[in-house]
Chimera marker file (.cmm) of the C-alpha trace (Angstrom):
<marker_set name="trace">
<marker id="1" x="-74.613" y="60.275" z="98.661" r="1" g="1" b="0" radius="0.5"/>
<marker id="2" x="-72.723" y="59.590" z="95.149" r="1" g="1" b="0" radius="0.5"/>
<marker id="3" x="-73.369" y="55.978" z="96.092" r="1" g="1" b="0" radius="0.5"/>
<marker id="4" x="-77.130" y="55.864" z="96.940" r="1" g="1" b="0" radius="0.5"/>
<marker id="5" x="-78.327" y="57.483" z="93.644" r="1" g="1" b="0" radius="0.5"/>
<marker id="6" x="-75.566" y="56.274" z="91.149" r="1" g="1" b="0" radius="0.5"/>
<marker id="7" x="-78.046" y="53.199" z="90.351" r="1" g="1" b="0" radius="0.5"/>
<marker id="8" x="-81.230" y="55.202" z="90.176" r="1" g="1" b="0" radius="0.5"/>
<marker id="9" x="-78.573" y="57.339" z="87.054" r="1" g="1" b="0" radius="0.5"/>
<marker id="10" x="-77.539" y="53.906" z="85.547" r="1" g="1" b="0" radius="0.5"/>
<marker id="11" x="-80.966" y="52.599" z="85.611" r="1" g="1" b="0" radius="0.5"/>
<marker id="12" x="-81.715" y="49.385" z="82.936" r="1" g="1" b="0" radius="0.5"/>
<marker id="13" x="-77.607" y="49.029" z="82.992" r="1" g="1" b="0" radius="0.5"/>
<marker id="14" x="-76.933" y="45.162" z="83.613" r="1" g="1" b="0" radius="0.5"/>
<marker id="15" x="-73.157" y="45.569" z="81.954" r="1" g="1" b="0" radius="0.5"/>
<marker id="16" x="-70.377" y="46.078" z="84.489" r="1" g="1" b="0" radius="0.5"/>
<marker id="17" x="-69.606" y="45.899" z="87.960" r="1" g="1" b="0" radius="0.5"/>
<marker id="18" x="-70.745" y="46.839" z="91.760" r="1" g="1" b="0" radius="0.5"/>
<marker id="19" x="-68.740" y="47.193" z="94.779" r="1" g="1" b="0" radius="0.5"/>
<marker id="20" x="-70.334" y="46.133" z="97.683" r="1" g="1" b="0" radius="0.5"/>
<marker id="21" x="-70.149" y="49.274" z="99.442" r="1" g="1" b="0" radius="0.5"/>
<marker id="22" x="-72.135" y="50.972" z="96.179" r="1" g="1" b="0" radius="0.5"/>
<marker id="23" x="-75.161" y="47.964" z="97.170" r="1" g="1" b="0" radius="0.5"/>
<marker id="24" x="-75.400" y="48.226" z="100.560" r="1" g="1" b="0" radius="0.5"/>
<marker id="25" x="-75.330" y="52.346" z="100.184" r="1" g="1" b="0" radius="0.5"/>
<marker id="26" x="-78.209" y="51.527" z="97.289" r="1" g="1" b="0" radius="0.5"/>
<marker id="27" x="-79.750" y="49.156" z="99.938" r="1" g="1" b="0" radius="0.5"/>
<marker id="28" x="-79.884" y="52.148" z="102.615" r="1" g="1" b="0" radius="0.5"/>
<marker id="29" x="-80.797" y="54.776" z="100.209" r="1" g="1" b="0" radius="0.5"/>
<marker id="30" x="-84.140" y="52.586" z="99.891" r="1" g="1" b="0" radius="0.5"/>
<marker id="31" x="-84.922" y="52.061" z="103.321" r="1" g="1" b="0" radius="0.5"/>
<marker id="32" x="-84.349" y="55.331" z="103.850" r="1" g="1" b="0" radius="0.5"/>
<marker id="33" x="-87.381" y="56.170" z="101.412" r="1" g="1" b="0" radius="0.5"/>
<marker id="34" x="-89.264" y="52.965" z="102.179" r="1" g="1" b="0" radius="0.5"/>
<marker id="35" x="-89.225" y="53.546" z="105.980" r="1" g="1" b="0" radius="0.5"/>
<marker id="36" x="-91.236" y="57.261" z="106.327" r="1" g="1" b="0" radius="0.5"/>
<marker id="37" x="-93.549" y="56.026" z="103.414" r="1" g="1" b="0" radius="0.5"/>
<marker id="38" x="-94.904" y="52.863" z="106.100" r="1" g="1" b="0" radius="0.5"/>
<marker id="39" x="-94.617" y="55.250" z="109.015" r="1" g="1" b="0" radius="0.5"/>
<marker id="40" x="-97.333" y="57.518" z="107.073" r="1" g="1" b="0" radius="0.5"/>
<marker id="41" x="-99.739" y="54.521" z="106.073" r="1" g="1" b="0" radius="0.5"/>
<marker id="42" x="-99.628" y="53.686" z="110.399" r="1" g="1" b="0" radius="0.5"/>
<marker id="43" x="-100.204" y="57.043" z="110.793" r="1" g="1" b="0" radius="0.5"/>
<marker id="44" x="-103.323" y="57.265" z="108.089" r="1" g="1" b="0" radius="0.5"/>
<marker id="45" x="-104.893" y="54.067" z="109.549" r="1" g="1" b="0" radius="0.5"/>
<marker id="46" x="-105.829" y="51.113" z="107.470" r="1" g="1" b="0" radius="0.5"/>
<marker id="47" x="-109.621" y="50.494" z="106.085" r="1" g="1" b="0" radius="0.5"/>
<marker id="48" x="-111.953" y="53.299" z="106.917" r="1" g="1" b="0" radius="0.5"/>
<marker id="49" x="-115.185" y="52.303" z="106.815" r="1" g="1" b="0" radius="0.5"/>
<marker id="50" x="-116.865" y="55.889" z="107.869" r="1" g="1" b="0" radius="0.5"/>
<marker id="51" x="-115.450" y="57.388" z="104.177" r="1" g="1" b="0" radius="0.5"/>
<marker id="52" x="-116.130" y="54.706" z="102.242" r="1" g="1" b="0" radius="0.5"/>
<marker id="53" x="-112.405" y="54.111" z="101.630" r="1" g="1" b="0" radius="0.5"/>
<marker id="54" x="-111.974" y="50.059" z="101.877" r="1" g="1" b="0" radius="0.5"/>
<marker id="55" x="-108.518" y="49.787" z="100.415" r="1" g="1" b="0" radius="0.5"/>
<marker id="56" x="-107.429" y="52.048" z="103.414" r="1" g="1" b="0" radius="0.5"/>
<marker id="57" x="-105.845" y="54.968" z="102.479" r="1" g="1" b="0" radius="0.5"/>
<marker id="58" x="-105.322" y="54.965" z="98.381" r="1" g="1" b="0" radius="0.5"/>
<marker id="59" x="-102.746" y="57.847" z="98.482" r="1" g="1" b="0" radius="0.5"/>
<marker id="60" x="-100.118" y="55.762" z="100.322" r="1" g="1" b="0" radius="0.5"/>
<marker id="61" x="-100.845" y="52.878" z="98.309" r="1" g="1" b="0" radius="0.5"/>
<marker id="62" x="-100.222" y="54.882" z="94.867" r="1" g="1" b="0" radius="0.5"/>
<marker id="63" x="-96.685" y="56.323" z="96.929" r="1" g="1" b="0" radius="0.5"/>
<marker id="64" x="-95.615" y="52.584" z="97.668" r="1" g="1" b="0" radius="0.5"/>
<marker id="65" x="-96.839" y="51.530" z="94.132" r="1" g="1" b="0" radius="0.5"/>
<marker id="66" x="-94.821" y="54.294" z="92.328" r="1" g="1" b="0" radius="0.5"/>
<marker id="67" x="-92.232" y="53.576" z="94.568" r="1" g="1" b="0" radius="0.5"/>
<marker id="68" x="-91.853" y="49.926" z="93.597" r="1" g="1" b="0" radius="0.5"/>
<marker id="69" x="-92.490" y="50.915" z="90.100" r="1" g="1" b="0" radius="0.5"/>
<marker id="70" x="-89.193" y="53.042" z="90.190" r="1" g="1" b="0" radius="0.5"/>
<marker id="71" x="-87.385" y="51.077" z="91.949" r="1" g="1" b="0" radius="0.5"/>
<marker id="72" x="-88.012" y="47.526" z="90.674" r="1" g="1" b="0" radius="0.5"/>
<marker id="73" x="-85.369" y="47.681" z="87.453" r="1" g="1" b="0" radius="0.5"/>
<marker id="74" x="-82.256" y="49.773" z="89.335" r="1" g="1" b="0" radius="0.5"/>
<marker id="75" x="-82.808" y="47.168" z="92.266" r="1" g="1" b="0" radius="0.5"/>
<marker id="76" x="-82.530" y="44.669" z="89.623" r="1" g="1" b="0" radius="0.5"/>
<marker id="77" x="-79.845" y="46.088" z="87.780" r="1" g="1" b="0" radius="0.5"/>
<marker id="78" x="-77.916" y="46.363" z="91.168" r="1" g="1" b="0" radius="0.5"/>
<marker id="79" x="-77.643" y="42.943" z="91.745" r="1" g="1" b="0" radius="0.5"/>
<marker id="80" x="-76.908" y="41.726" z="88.733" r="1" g="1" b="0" radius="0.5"/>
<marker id="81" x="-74.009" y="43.998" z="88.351" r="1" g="1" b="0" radius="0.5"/>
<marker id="82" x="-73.022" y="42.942" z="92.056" r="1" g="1" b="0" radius="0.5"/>
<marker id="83" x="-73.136" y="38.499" z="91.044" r="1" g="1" b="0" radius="0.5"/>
<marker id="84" x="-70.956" y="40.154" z="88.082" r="1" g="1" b="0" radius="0.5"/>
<marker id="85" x="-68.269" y="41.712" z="91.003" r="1" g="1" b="0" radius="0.5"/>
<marker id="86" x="-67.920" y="38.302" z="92.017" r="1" g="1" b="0" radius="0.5"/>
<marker id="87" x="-67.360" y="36.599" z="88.592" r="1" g="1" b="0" radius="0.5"/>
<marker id="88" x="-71.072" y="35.564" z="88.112" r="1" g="1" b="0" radius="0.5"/>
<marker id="89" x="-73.781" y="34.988" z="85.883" r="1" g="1" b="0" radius="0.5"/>
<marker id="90" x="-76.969" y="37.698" z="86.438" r="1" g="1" b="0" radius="0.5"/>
<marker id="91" x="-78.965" y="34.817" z="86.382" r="1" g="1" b="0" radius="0.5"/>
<marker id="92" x="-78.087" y="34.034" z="90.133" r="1" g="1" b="0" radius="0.5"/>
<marker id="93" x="-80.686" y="36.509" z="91.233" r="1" g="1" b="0" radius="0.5"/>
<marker id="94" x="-83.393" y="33.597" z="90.936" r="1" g="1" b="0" radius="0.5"/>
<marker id="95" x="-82.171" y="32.129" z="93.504" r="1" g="1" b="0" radius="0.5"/>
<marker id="96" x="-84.083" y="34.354" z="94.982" r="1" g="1" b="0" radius="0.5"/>
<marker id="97" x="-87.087" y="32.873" z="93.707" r="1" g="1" b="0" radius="0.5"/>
<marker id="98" x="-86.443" y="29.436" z="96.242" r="1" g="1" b="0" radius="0.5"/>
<marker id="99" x="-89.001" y="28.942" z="98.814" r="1" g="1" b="0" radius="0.5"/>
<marker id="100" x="-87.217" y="29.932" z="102.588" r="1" g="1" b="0" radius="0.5"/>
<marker id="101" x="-83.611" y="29.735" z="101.899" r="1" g="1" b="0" radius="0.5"/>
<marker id="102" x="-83.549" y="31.414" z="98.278" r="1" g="1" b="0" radius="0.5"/>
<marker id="103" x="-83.289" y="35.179" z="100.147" r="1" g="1" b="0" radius="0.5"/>
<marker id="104" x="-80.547" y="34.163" z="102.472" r="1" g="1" b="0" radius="0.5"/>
<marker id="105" x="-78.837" y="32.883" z="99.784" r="1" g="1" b="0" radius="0.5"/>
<marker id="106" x="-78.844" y="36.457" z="98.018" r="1" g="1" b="0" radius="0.5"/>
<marker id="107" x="-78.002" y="37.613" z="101.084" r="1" g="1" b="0" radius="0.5"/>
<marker id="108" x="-74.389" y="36.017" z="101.517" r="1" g="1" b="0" radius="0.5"/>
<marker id="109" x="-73.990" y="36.455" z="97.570" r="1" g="1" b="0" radius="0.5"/>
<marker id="110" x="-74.550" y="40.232" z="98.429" r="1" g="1" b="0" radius="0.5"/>
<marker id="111" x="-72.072" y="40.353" z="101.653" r="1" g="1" b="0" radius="0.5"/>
<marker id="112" x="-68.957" y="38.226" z="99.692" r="1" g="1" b="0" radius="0.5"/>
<marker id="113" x="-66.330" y="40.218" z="98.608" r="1" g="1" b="0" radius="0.5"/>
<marker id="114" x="-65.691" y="39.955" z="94.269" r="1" g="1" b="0" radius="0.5"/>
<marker id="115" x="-63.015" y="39.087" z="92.592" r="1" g="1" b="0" radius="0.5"/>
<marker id="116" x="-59.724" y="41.023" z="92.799" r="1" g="1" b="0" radius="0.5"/>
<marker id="117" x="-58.232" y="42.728" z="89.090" r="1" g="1" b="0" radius="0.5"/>
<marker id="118" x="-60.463" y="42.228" z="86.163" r="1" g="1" b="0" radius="0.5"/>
<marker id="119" x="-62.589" y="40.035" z="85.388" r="1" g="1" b="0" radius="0.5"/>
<marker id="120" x="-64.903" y="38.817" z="81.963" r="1" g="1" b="0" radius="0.5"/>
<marker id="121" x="-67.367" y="41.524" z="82.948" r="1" g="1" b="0" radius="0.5"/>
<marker id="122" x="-65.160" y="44.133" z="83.369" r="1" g="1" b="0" radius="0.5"/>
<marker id="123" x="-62.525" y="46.063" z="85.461" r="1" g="1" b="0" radius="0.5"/>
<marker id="124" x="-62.083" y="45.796" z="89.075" r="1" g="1" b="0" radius="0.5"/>
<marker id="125" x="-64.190" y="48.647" z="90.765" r="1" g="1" b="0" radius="0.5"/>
<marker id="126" x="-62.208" y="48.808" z="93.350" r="1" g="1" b="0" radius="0.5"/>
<marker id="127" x="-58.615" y="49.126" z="91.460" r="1" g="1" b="0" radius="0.5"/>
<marker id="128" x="-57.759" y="53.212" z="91.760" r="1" g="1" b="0" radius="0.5"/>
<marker id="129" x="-55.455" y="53.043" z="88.586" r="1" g="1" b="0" radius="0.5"/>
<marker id="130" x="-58.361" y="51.507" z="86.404" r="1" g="1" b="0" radius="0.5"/>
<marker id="131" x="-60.422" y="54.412" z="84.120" r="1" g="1" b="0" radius="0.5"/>
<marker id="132" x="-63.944" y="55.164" z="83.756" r="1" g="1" b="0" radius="0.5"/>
<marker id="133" x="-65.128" y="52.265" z="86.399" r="1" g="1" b="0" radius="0.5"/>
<marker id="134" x="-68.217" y="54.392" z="86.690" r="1" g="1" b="0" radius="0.5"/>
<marker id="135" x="-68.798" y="55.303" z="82.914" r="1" g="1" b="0" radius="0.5"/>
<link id1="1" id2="2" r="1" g="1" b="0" radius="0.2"/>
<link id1="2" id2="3" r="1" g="1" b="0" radius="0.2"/>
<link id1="3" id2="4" r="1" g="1" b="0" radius="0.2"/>
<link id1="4" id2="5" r="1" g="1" b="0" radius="0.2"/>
<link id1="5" id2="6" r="1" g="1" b="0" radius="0.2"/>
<link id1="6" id2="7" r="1" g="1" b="0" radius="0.2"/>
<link id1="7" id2="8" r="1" g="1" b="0" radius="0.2"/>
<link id1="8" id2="9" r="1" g="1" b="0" radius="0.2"/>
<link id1="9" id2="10" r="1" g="1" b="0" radius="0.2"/>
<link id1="10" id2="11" r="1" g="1" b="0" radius="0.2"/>
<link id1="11" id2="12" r="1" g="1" b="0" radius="0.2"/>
<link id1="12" id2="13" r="1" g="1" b="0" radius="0.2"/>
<link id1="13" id2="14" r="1" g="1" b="0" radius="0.2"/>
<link id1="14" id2="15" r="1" g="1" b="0" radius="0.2"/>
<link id1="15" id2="16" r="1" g="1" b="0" radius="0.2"/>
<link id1="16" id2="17" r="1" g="1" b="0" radius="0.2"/>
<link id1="17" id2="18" r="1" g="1" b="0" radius="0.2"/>
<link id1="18" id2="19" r="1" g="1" b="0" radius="0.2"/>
<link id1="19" id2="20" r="1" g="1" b="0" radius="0.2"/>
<link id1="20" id2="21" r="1" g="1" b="0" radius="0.2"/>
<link id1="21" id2="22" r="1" g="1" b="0" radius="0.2"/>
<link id1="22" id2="23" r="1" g="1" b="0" radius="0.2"/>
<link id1="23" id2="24" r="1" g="1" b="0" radius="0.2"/>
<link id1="24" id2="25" r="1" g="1" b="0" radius="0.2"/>
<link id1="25" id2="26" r="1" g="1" b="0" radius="0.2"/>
<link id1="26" id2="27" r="1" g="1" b="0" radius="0.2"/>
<link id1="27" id2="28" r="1" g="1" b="0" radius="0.2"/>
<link id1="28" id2="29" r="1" g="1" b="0" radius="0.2"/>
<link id1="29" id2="30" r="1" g="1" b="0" radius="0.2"/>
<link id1="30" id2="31" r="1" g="1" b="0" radius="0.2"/>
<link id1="31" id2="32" r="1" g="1" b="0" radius="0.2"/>
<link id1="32" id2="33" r="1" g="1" b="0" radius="0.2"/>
<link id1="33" id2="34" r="1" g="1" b="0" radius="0.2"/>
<link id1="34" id2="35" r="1" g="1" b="0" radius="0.2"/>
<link id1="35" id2="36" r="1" g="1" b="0" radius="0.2"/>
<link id1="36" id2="37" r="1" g="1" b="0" radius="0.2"/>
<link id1="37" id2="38" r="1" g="1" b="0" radius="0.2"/>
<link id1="38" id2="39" r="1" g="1" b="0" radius="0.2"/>
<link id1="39" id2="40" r="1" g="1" b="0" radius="0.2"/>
<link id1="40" id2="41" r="1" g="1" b="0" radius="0.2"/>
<link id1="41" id2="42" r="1" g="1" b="0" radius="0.2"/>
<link id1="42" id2="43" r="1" g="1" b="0" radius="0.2"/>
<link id1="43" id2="44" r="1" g="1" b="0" radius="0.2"/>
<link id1="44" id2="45" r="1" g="1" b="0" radius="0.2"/>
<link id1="45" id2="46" r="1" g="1" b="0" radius="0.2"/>
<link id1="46" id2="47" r="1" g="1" b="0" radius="0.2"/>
<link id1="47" id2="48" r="1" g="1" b="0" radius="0.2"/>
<link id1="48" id2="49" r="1" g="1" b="0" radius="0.2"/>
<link id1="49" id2="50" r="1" g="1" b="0" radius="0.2"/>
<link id1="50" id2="51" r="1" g="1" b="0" radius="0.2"/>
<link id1="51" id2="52" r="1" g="1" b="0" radius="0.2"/>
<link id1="52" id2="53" r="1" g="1" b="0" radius="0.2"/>
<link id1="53" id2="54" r="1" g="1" b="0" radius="0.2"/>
<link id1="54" id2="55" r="1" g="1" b="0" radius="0.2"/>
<link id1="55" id2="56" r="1" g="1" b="0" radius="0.2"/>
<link id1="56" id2="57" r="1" g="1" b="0" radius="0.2"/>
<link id1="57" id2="58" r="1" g="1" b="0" radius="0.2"/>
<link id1="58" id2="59" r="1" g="1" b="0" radius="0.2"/>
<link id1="59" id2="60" r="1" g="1" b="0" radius="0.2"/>
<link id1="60" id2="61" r="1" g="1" b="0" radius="0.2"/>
<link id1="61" id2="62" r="1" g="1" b="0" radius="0.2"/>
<link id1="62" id2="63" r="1" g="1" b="0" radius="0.2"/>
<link id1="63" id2="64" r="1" g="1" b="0" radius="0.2"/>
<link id1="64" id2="65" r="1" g="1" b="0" radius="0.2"/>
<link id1="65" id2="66" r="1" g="1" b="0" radius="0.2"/>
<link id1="66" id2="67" r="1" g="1" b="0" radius="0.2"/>
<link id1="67" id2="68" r="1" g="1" b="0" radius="0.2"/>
<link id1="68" id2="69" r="1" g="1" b="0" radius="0.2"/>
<link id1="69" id2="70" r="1" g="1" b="0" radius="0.2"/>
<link id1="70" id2="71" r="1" g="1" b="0" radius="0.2"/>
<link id1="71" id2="72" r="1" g="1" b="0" radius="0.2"/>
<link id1="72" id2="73" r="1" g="1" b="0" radius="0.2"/>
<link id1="73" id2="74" r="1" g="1" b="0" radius="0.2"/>
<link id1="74" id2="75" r="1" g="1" b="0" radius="0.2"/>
<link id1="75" id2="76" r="1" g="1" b="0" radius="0.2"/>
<link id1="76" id2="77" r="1" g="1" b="0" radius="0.2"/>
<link id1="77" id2="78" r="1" g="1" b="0" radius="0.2"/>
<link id1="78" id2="79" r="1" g="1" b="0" radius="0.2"/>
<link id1="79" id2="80" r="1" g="1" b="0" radius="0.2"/>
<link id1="80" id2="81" r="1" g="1" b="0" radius="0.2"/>
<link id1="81" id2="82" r="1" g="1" b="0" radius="0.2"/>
<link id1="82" id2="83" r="1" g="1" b="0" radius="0.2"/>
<link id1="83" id2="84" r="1" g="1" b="0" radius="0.2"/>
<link id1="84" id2="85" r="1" g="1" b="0" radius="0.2"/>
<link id1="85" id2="86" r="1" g="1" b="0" radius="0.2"/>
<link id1="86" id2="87" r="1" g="1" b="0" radius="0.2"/>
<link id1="87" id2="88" r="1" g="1" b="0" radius="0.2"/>
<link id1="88" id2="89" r="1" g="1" b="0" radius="0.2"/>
<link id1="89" id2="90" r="1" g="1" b="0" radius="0.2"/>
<link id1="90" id2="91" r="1" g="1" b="0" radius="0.2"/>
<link id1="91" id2="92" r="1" g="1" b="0" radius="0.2"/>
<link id1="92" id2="93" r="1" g="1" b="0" radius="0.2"/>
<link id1="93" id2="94" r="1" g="1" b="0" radius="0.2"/>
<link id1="94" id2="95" r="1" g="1" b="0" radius="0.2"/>
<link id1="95" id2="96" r="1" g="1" b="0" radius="0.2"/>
<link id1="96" id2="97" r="1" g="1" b="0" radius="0.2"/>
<link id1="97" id2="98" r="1" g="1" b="0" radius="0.2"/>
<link id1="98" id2="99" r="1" g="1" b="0" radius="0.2"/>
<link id1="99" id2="100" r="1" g="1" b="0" radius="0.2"/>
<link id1="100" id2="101" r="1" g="1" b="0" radius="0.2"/>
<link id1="101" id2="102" r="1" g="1" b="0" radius="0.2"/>
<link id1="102" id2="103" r="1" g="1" b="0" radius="0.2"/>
<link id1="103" id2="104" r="1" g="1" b="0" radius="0.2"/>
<link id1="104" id2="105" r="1" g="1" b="0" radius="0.2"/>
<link id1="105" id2="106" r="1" g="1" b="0" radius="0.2"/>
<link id1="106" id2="107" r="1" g="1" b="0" radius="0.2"/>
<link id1="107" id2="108" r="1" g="1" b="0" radius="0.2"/>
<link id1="108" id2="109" r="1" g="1" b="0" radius="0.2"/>
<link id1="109" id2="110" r="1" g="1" b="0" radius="0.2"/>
<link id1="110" id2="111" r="1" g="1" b="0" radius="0.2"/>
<link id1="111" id2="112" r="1" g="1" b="0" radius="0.2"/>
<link id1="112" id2="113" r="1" g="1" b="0" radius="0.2"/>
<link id1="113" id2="114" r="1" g="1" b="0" radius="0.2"/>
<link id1="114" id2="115" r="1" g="1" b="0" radius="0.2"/>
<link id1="115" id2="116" r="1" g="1" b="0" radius="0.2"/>
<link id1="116" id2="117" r="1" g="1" b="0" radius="0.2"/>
<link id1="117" id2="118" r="1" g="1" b="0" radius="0.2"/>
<link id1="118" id2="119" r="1" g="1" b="0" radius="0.2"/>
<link id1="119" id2="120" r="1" g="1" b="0" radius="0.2"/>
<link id1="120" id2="121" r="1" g="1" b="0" radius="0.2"/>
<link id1="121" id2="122" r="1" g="1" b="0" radius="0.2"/>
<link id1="122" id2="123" r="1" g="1" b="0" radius="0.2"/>
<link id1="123" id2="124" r="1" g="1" b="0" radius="0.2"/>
<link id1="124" id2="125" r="1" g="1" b="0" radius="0.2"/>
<link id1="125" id2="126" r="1" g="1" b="0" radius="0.2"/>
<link id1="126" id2="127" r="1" g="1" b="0" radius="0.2"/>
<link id1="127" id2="128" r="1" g="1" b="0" radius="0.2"/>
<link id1="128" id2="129" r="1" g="1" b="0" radius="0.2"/>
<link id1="129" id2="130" r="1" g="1" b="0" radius="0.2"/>
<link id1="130" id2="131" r="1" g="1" b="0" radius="0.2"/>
<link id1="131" id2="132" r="1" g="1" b="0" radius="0.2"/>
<link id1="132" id2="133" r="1" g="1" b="0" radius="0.2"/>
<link id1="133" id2="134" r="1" g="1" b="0" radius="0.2"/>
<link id1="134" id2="135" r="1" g="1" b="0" radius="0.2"/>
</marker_set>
């Protein structure tokens, strides 16, 4: 559980680096929210005509709004510090912005293992003898 809201505590922090079991536990943590949020905007129906409603229900859509609201910058955050695991600029997350292949691409990025002992972004997270990985 340390893992999953770690991010959401080092929220705007691009400095450092991620393991990738700290992402994919981020990753989870969100689909874990994101996943009973859609359930209950199945559940409420879409446009209701009869109540005058023709956004569909405008509770879940303030939920999902606030939702991507607080998790837009930590998400961010994440995988920059992750491209800096593996020895690489932030800037690699617009690949993300290329048409078809640019989220598969963040995908493998994501799934690679970083670089072993320290690196120009900081100490290996995984090393046990290295202090204050976390800090």
């Amino acid at each position: 559980m340390e893992y999953m809201i770690m991010p959401l505590k080092r929220y705007a922090d691009f400095s450092g680096r991620l393991r990738r079991k700290e992402y994919w536990m981020f990753v989870l943590f969100q689909m874990l929210l994101l996943v009973p949020i859609l359930l209950l905007a199945v559940l409420l129906g879409g446009p209701n005509e009869e109540s005058g409603d023709p956004f569909g229900n405008t509770l879940v859509l303030f939920v999902l709004g606030a939702y991507f609201l607080v998790f837009l910058i930590p998400g961010i955050a994440v995988q920059v510090r992750r491209f800096h695991d593996q020895d690489k600029s932030g800037w690699f997350i617009l690949l993300g912005f290329i048409p078809y292949i640019g989220g598969i691409i963040l995908l493998v990025f994501m799934c690679l293992e970083g670089t072993r002992g320290p690196n120009r972004f900081g100490p290996d997270p995984k090393d046990p003898y290295s202090e204050n990985v976390f800090a």
